[in-house]
N, C-alpha and C positions, 0 to 999 in steps of 0.2 A: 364525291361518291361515297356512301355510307351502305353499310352490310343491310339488305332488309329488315332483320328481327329487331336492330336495333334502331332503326327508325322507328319502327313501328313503338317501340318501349318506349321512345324517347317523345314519342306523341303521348303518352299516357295511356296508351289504349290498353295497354296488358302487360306484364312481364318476358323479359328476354326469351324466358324457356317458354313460357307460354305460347309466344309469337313464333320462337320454334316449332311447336306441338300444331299452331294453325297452319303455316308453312304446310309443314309434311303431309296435314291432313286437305290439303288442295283447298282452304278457303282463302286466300288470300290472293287478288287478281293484280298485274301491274299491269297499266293502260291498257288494262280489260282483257290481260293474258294472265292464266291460270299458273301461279310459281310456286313451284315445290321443292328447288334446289336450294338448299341451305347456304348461306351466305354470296347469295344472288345479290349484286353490288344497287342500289338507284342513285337519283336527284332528287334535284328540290321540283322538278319541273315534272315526275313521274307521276303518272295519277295513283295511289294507293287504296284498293278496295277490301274492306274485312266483315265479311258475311254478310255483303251487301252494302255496308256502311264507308262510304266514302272519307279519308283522313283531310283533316284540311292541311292548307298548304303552311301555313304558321300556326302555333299556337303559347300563345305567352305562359312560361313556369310560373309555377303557383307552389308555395310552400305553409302550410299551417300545423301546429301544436296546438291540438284540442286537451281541455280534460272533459276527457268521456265520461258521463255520467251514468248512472243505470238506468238499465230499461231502453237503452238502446243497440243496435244490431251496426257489427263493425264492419259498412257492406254500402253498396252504391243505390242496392232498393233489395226490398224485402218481398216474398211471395205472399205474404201473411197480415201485410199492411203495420206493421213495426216500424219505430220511430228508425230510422237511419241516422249514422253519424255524420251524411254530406250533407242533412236538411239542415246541420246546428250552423252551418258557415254559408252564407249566403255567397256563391261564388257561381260568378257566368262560365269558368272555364267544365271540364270533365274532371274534377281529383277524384279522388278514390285513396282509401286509406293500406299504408304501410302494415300488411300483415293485419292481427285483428285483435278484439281481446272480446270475452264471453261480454253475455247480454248484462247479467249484472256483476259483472268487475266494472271497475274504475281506473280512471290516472293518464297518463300520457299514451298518447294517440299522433301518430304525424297521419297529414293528408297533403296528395301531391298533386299533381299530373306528370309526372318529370319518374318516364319511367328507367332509365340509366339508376338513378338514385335510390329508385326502388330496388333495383336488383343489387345495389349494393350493401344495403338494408337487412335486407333479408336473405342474403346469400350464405350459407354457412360458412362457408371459407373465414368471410370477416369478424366471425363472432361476436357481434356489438353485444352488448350487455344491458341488461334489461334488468332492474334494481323493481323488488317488490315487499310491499305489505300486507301481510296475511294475519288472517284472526282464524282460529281453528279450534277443533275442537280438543277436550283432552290437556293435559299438561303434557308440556314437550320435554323431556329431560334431557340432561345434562350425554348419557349415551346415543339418544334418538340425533341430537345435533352429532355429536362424532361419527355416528352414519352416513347422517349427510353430506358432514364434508370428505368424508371417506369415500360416496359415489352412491347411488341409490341406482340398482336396474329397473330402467323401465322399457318394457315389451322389448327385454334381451337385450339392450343397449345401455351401456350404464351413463349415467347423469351427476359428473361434479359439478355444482357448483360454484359460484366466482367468489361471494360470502355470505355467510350462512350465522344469525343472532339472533337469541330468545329476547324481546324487548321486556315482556310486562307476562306476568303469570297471574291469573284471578282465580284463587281454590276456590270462590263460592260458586264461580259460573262456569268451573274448571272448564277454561279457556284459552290460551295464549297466543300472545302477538309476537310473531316471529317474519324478521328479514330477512327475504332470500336475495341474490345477484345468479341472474341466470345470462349464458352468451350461448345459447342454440334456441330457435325457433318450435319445435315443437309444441303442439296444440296440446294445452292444459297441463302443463309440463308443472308446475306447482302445485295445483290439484293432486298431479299423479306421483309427485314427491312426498307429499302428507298422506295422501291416502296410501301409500304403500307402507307408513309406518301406523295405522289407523288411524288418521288425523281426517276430520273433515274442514276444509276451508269454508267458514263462514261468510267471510269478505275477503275481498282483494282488490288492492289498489295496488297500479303501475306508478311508482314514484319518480320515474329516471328511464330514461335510453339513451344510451350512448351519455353524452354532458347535459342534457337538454330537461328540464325540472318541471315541476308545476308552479316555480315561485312566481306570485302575484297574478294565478290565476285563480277562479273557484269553480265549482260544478258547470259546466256546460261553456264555459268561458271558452276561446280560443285568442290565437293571435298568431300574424305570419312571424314566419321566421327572417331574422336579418340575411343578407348576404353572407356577412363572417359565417353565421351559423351554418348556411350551406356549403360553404367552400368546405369547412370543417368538418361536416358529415361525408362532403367526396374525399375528403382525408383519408377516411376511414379504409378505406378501398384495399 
């Protein structure tokens, strides 16, 4: 017997709080009764209904490492008719990707079904870290970096850093390349680091999350991940 929400995650359907949030909000039916009591125990034998949508009774984990290229939308389908990141991996299961990154950034991208994994991913408590490259606008100087690893507030919460280096300075096209290391999730959190110091992000690339690299992939490539990798990622927890 396993708690509802986290069946439900562990299908891939949605995330733990998620499956909470449906819970509460009465979509969710077991054997065609309407549950809304929060850690309401099932089986494997329990029918699971989620707004309509019937959960099957098994369904095989699926782990991949995309590098996301641009011009695509970090999302399972798009209202707009925009390339998706599930169309690049030819896969019979449901995955759906770890959290997101803008249309045109780049770099590592996980895709799952294996919603347990997600929620430790993504959970703030774990603080995985997420290693970036950015081209921006502006020369960054030597004070602008001591800000940042000092803490930059954004929308009243401040934001350190894990590591924070100016790579390469071009006076002609006053522009610089600078790596960030970030461990909280927040949407555009790099963007909203430069741009609070004037800096406009030209490019970004996700080089790293958690151990996991782009080495010997290229634009659009993927590849699943080993076993070790996974046990390694519920490490993290």
């Amino acid at each position: 017997m396993e708690r509802l929400q986290k069946v439900i995650a562990n299908f891939g359907f949605c995330s733990r709080r998620k499956a909470e949030e449906l819970i509460s909000q009465g979509k969710v039916k077991v054997n065609n009764q309407i549950v809304t009591e929060q850690g309401t125990k099932v089986s494997n034998d329990d029918r699971i209904e989620i707004n309509g949508t019937l959960l099957p009774l098994k369904e095989e984990k699926e782990y991949y490492l995309l590098y996301k290229p641009e011009k695509t939308i970090s999302s399972v389908k798009d209202e707009k008719g925009r390339k998706t990141v599930t169309e690049l991996i030819p896969s019979k299961g449901r995955i759906y990707p770890v959290g997101r990154l803008d249309y045109d950034t780049t770099g590592v991208l996980l895709l799952t079904n294996d919603g347990e994994l997600t929620n430790i991913l993504t959970h703030p408590k774990n603080k995985i870290e997420k290693f970036y490259r950015a081209k921006v606008t502006g020369v960054v100087t030597r004070e602008e970096v001591m800000k940042i690893k000092k803490g930059i507030e954004i929308e009243g919460r401040k934001t350190i850093p894990t590591y924070v280096k100016v790579k390469k300075v071009n006076q002609e096209t006053q522009t610089t390349i600078i790596y960030l290391g970030i461990n909280e999730g927040r949407n555009h959190i790099v963007k909203k680091i430069m741009s609070a110091l004037g800096h406009k992000v030209i490019e970004l690339k996700r080089e790293r999350v958690a151990f996991l690299t782009l080495d010997g992939l290229k634009k659009g490539d993927y590849r699943p991940l080993t076993i070790k990798e996974v046990k390694k990622l519920y490490s993290l927890k």
